[in-house]
C-alpha positions in Angstrom: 109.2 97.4 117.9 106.9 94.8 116.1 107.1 94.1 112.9 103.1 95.0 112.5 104.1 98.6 113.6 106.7 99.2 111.4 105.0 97.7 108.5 101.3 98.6 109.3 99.7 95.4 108.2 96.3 95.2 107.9 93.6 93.0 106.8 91.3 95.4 104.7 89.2 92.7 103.2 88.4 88.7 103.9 85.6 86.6 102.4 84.8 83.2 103.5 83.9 80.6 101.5 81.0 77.8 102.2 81.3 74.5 101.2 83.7 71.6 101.6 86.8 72.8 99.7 90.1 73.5 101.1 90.3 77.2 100.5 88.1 78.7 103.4 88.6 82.7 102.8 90.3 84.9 100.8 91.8 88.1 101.7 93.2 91.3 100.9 95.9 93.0 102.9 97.0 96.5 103.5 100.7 97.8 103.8 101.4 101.1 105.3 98.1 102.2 104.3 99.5 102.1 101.0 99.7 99.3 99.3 97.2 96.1 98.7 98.3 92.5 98.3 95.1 90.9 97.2 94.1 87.1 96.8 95.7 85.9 99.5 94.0 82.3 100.6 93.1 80.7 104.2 93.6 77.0 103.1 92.5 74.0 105.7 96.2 71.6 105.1 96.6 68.5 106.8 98.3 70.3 109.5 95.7 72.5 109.6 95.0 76.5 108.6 97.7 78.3 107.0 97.8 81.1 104.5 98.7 80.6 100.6 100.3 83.7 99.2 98.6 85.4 95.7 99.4 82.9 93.3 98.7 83.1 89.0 98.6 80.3 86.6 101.4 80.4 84.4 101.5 79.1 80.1 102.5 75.8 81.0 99.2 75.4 83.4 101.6 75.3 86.7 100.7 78.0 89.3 103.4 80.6 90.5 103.4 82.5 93.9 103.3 86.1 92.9 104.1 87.3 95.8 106.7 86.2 98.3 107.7 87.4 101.9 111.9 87.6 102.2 111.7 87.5 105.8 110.3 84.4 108.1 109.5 86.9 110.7 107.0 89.0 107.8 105.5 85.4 106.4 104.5 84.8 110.1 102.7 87.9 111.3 101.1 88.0 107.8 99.7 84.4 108.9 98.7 85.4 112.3 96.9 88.3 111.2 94.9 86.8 108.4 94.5 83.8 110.6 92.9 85.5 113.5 90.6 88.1 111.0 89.5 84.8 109.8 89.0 83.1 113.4 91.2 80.4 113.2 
């Protein structure tokens, strides 16, 4: 089975961004119609479009990931499904 059918991911929310910056969308996803991961980002690299997971400024003015996918094969469907609700 995939791993979008046993996890039910979903994109319940993306909102692109005009202008010139490197973030192009952010996004909310769904899990298991249960559960929402907001602020992920759509971010143009220099290899191009990839996905930034929900990160949070910490005291020392660094920025943390807040929330991190232990499998490869999870970080890579999240990205293709954000990716392609985003058009990229």
């Amino acid at each position: 089975m995939a791993i979008n059918e046993n996890l039910k991911l979903e994109v319940s929310r993306l909102h692109k961004l005009n202008g010139s910056g490197a973030t192009k969308a952010f996004c909310d996803l769904s899990i298991l119609d249960s559960f929402v991961v907001k602020g992920l980002r759509v971010v143009e690299g220099e290899k191009g479009l990839f996905v930034s997971m929900p990160q949070e400024a910490g005291k020392d003015g660094k920025w943390y990931t807040t929330v991190i996918p232990l499998k490869r094969e999870i970080k890579d469907e999240i990205e293709r499904l954000v990716l392609e609700a985003y058009g990229g």
